[in-house]
C-alpha positions as CSV (number, residue, x, y, z in Angstrom):
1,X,-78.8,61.8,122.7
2,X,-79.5,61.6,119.2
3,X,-81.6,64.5,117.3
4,X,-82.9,65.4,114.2
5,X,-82.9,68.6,113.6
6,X,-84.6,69.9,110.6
7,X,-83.9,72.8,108.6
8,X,-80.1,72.4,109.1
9,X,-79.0,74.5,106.8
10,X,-81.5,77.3,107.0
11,X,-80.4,80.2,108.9
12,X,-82.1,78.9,112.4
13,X,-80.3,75.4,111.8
14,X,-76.7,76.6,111.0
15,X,-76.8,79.2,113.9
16,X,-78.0,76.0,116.1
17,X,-75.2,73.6,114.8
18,X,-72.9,76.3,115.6
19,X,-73.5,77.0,118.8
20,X,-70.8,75.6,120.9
21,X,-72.8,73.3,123.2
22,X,-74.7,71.2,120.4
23,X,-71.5,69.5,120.4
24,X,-72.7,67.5,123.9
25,X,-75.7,65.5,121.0
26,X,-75.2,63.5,118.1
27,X,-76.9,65.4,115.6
28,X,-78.6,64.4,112.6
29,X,-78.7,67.1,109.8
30,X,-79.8,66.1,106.2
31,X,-80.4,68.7,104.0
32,X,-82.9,69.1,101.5
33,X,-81.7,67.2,99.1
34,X,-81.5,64.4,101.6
35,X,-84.6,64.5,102.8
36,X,-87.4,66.1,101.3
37,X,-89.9,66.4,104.4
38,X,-93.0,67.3,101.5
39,X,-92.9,63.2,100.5
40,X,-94.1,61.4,104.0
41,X,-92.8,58.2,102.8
42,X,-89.7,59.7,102.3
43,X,-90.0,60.8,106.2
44,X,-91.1,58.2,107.8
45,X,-88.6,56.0,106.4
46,X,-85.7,58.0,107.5
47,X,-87.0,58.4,110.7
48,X,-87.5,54.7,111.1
49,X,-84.1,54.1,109.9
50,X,-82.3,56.8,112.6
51,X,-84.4,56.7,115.0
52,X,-83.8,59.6,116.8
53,X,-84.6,60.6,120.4
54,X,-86.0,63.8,119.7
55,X,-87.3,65.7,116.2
56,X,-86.1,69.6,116.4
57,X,-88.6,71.2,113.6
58,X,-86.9,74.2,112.5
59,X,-87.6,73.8,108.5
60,X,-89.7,75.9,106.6
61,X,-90.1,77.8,103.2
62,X,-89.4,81.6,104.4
63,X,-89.3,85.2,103.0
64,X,-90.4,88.5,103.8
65,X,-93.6,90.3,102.9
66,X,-92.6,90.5,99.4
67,X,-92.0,87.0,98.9
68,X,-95.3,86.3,100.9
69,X,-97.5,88.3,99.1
70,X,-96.4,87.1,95.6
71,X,-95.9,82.9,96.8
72,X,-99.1,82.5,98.9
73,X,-99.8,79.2,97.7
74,X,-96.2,77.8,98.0
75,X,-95.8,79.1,101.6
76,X,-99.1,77.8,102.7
77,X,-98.5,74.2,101.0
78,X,-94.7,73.8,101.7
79,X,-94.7,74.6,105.0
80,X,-98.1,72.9,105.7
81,X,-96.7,69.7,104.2
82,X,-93.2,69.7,106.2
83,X,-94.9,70.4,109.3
84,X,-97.5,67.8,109.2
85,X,-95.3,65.2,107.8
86,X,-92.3,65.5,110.0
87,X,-94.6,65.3,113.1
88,X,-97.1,62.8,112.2
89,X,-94.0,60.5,111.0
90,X,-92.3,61.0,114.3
91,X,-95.7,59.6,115.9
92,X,-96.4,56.9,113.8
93,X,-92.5,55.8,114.7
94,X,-93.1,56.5,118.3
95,X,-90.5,59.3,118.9
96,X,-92.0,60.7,122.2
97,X,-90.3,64.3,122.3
98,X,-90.7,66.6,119.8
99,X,-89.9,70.5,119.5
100,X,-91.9,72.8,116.5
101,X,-90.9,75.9,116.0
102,X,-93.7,78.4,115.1
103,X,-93.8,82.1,114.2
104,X,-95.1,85.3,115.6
105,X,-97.2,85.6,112.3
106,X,-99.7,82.8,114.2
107,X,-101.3,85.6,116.2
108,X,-104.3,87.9,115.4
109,X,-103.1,90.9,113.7
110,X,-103.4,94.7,114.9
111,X,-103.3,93.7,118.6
112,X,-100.9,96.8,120.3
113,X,-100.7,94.4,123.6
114,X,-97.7,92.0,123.5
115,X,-98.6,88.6,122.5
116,X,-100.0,85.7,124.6
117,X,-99.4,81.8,123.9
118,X,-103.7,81.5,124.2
119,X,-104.2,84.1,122.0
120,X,-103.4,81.6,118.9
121,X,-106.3,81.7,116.8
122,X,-108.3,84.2,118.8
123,X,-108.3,86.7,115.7
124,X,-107.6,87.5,111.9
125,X,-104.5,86.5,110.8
126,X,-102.3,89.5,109.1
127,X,-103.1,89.2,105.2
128,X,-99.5,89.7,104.1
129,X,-98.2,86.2,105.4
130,X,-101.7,84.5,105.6
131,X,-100.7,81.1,104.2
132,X,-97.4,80.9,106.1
133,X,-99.3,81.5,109.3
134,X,-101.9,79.0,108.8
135,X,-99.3,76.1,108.0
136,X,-97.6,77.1,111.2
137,X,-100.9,77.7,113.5
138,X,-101.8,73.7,111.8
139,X,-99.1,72.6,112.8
140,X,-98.8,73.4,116.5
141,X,-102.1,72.2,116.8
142,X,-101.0,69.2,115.6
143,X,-98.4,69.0,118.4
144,X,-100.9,70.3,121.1
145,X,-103.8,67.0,119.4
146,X,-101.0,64.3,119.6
147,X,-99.8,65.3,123.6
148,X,-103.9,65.7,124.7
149,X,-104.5,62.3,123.2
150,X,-101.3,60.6,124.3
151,X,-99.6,62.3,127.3
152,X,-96.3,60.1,126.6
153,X,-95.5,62.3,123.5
154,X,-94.5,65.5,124.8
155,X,-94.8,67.6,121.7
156,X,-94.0,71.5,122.2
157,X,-93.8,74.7,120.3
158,X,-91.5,77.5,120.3
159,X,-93.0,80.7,119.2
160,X,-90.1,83.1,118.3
161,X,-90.1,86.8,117.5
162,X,-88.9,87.9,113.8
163,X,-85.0,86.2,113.7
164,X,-82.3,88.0,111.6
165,X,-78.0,86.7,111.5
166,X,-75.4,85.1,110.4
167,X,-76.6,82.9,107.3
168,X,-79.9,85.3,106.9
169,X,-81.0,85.9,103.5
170,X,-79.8,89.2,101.7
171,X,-81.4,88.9,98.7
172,X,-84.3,92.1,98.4
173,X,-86.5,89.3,96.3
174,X,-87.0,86.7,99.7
175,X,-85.5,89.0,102.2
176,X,-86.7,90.0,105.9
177,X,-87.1,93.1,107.3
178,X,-83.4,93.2,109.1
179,X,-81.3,91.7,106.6
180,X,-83.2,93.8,103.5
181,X,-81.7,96.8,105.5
182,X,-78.6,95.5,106.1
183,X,-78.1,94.8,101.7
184,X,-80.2,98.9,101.4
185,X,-77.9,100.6,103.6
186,X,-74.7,98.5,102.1
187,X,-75.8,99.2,98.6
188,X,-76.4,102.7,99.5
189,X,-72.5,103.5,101.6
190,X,-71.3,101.6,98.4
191,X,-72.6,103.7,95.5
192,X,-72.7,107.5,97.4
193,X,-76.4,107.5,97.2
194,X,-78.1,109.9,99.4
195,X,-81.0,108.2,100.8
196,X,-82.2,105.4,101.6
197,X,-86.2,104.5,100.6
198,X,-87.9,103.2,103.2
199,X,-91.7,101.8,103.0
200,X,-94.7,103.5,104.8
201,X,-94.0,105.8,107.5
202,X,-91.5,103.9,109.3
203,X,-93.6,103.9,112.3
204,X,-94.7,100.1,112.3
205,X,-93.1,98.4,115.3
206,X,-91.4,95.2,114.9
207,X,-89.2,92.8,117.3
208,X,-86.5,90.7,115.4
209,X,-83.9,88.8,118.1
210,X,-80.3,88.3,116.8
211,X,-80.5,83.8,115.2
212,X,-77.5,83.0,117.9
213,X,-80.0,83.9,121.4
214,X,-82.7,81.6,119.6
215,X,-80.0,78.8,118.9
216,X,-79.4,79.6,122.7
217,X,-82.9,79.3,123.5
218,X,-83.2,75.8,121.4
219,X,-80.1,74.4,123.4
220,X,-81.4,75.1,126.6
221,X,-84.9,73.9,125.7
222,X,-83.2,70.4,124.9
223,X,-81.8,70.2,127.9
224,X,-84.3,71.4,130.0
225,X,-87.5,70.1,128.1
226,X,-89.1,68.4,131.3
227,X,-89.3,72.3,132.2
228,X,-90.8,73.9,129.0
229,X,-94.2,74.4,128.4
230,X,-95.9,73.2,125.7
231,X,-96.0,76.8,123.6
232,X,-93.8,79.2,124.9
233,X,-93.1,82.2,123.3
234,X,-88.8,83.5,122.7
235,X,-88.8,87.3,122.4
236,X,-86.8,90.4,123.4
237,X,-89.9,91.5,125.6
238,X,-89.5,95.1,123.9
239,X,-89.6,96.0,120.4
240,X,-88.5,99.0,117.6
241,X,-90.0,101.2,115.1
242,X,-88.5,100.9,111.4
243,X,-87.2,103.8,111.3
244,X,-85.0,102.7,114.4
245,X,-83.6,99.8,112.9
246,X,-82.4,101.6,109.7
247,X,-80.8,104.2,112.1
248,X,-79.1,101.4,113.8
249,X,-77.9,100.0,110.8
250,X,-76.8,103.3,109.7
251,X,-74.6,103.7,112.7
252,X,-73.3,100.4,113.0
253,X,-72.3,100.4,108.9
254,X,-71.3,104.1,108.6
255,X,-74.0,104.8,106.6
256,X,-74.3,109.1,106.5
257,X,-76.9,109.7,104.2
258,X,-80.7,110.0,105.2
259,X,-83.7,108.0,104.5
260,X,-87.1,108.6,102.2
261,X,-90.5,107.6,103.0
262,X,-92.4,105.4,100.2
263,X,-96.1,105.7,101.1
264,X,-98.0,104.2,98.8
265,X,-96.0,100.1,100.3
266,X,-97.4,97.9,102.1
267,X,-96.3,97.5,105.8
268,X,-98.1,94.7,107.6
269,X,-99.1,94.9,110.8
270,X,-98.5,98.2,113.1
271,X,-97.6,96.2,115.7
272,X,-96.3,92.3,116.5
273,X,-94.3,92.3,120.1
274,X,-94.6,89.0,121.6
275,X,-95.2,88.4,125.2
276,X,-92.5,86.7,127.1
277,X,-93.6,85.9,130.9
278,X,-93.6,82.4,130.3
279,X,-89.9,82.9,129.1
280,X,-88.9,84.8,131.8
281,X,-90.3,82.7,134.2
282,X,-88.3,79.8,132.4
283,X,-85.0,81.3,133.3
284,X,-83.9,82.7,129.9
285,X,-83.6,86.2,128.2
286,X,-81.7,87.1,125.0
287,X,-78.1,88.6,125.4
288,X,-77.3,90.8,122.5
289,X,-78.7,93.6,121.9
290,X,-79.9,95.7,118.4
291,X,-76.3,97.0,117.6
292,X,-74.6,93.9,118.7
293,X,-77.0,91.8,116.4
294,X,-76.6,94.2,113.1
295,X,-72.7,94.2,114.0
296,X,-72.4,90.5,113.7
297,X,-75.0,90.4,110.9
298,X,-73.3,92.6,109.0
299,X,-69.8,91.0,109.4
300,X,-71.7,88.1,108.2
301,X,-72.7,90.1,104.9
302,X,-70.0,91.5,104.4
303,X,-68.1,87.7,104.0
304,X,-71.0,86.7,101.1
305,X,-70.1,89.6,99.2
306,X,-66.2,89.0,98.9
């Protein structure tokens, strides 16, 4: 089977092309400077030159909350424009399966329940990562339009929890929560310092899963796509406060010193734990778990910074 698999050499992508069963598909992986999915022409015409079997969707302009809040227009119009193009182009060249990966950041905010596939657009979305949320929310809809009007296109959307690991972005400036602990608690061992500032209270819960169970997940969902549904959430099914995840990071790096509380930051939301029956009743679960992850991640870091 041939696939296109966006994204390649974000950290989603690479974590995909290495996992040691993508080797059974002849994959397709231009980069960026390949193929710029925000010019449809572009698109189109590499998809009608390839013609692949099946589009995996797993580009997008990222970052944390920082990067959101100060980018708004760039991650609403980037990631609006890739999503739309890359799907409508593999319509229009009559590619019939199609995987999008969404985000956790398409459901209502300030919800303490976990998160259910039909509660997409039931709600305010959470300030912070607005634009990002409402190119990703466009473009599963777009998905969901194309398979209602032509049930020969089987167009689905994976909605995973926060992702951090190997090839995850360090940098404080466009950083996620995980990895943004990961270079604080480094930086910190590294220079003797004797705390570590966190923002807020450190009581916001969040779920990240470790990048190699989603590339798991992805795999699986290619092989078994008859099976999946067409929006599935991929989560842990359990979540941690923040506090908790610079304590794991702290143990997993040797990190001895203690942390400070910064107040006057923004958080987000209290709360974002997905809902995972659909997954379970799939057949599939995440296998590492919170140290595990950060171990691997960190090993990962640790290799940028020699």
């Amino acid at each position: 089977m041939r696939i296109l698999l966006t994204g390649a050499s974000g950290m989603v992508g690479r974590n995909v092309l290495e996992h040691p069963s993508i080797r059974e598909f002849n994959i397709l992986a231009p980069r960026s400077s390949e193929l710029d999915l925000r010019n449809f022409s572009d698109v189109h015409a590499y998809l009608c030159e390839h013609q692949p079997d099946m589009v995996i969707h797993a580009a997008g302009k990222v970052g944390g909350i920082q990067a959101n809040m100060r980018e708004p227009v760039g991650f609403l119009m980037d990631n609006l424009d890739m999503g739309r193009n890359i799907v409508w182009a593999a319509h229009q060249v009559g590619i019939k399966r199609l995987i999008n990966l969404g985000s956790s950041c398409m459901y209502p905010r300030n919800h303490s329940e976990p998160l259910r596939e039909e509660m997409v657009l039931k709600g305010e979305l959470e300030p912070t990562n607005e634009g990002y949320a409402l190119a990703k929310v466009v473009t599963a809809r777009l998905c969901e339009y194309i398979t209602r009007e032509d049930v020969s296109y089987e167009y689905k959307t994976l909605i995973p929890c926060n992702i951090y690991g190997p090839h995850d972005k360090f940098d404080p400036v466009h950083s996620h929560l995980v990895p943004a602990i990961i270079h604080k608690v480094h930086q910190a061992k590294q220079s003797g310092q004797q705390a570590v500032e966190i923002w807020g209270d450190g009581s916001a819960r969040r779920e990240f899963m470790y990048a190699g169970d989603l590339a798991d997940a992805i795999v699986r969902a290619i092989n078994k796509f008859d099976t999946l549904p067409v929006y599935m959430n991929l989560g842990l099914g359990h979540d941690y406060t923040i506090n908790e995840y610079y304590q794991a990071a702290a143990e997993v790096m040797g990190y001895t010193g203690g942390f400070v509380h910064d107040l006057s930051k923004p958080v987000g939301m209290a709360r974002k734990l997905v809902n995972v029956e659909r997954q379970q009743a799939w057949g599939w679960s995440a296998s590492h778990d919170l140290h595990e992850g950060i171990e691997k991640t960190y090993n990962d870091y640790l290799k940028g910074c020699q």
